[in-house]
N, C-alpha and C positions, 0 to 999 in steps of 0.2 A: 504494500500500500504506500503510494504518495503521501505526503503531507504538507501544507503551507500552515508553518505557525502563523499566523496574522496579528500582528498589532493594531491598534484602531487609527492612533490620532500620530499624524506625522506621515501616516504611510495611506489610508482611504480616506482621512478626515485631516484636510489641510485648513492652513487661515487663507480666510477670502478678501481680496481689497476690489472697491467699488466707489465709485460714487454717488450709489444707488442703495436706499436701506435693504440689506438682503430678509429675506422670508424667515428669519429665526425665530424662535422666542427668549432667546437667553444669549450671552455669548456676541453682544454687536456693540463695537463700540466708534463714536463719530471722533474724529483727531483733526485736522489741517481739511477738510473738507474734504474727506475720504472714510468711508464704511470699513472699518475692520471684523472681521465675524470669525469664528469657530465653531461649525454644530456641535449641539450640547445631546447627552442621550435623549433629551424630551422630545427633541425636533423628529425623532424618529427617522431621519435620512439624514445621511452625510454628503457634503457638498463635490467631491472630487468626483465626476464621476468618468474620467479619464482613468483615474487609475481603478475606480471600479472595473473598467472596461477590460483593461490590464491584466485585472487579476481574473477576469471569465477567462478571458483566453487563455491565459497558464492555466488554470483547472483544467478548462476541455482538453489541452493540445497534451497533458503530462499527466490525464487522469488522475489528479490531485482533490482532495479532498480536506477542507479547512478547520483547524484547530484554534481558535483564539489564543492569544498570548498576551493581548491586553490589558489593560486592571478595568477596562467596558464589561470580562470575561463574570465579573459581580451580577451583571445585567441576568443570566442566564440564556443561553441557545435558543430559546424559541425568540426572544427578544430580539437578539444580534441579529439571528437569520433574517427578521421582519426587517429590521432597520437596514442591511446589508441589500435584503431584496427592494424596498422602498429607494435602494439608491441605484438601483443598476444590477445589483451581481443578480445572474439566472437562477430560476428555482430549483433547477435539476442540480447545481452544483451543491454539495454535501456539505453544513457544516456539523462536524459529529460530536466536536468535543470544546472543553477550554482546560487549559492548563492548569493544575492543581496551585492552589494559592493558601498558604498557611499566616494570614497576616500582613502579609510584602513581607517575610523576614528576608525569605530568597530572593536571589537577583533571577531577573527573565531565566538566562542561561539555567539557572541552579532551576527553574520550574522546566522549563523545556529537556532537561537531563532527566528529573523522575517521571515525564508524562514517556518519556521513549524508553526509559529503563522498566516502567509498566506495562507498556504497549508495544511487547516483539515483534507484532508485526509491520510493523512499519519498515519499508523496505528505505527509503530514501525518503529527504525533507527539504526545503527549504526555512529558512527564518528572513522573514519581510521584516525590518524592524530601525527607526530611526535613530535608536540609541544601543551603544556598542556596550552590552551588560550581557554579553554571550561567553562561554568558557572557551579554553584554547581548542576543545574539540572539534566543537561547533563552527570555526570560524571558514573553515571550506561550506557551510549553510548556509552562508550569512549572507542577505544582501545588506547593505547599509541604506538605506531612504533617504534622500536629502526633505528632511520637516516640511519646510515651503514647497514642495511640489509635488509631493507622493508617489506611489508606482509610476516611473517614467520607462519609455522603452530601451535602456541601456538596461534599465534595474530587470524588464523584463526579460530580457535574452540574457541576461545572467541568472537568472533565477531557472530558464529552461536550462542552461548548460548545466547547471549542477544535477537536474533530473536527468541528462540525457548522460551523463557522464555514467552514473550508474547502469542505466540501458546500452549504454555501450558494453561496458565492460562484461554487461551477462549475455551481451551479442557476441562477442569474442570466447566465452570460455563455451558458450555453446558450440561455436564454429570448430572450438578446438577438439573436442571430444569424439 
């Protein structure tokens, strides 16, 4: 099984500048005559919907299926999935799970370690995530997100090459046998 740990905010839920008050209800604030905003969980949709886009297409093309890794991951699954679907991402794409949370004592890394040390099957991962709080393992999983722009297509074709990098190499030890 694939996996995309998902982070919420920095990687699907960017800040918006406008000059126009955006549709929020929380999260807008006016500066120099310019709108700044951040979806709040109440908005129930998140504004990036590029990198929503982003992440349908890694799920379908790497049969990937989505883990929160968030601290939204409080919200519970049927929540996220509405708010994820309210923004873009397809119904058919899976989210199945959110990474175990004991308080925030652990760092990302340290939850993303016991959800995969729990769950064997998980064949190969990415980690979408704007802040570098992953172990030395993980850092071949790791995309970095630039905050202000979210899943971009550099972040995309990396994030496929770490999936296909796995499908290669069980294309090669098959070829070899």
């Amino acid at each position: 099984m694939n996996i995309v740990f998902l982070d919420i905010d920095g990687v699907v839920n960017t800040p918006l500048l406008d000059t126009e008050p955006f549709d929020l209800i929380h999260g807008k604030t006016k500066k120099d005559g310019f709108y700044y905003g951040l979806a709040f969980p109440t908005d129930k949709k998140l504004y990036n919907r590029q990198a929503i886009m982003l992440l349908n297409k890694l799920c379908m093309e790497c049969n990937a299926k989505i883990v929160i890794s968030s601290t939204w991951k409080v919200l519970g699954i049927p929540y996220l999935k509405e708010l994820l679907v309210n923004s873009g991402l397809l119904e058919s794409i899976e989210v199945i799970d959110v990474t175990p949370h004991d308080d925030f004592r652990l760092t990302r890394g340290e939850e993303i370690q016991e959800y995969l040390d729990n769950h064997l099957e998980v064949e190969n991962y990415v980690i979408l995530d704007d802040e570098e709080r992953m172990l030395p393992n993980q850092q071949d999983h790791f995309v970095k997100i630039n905050y202000y722009v979210g899943i971009s297509i550099p972040d995309y074709e990396h994030a496929k090459q770490i999936f296909n990098k796995t499908l290669d190499k069980d294309y090669e030890l098959k070829r070899e046998k």
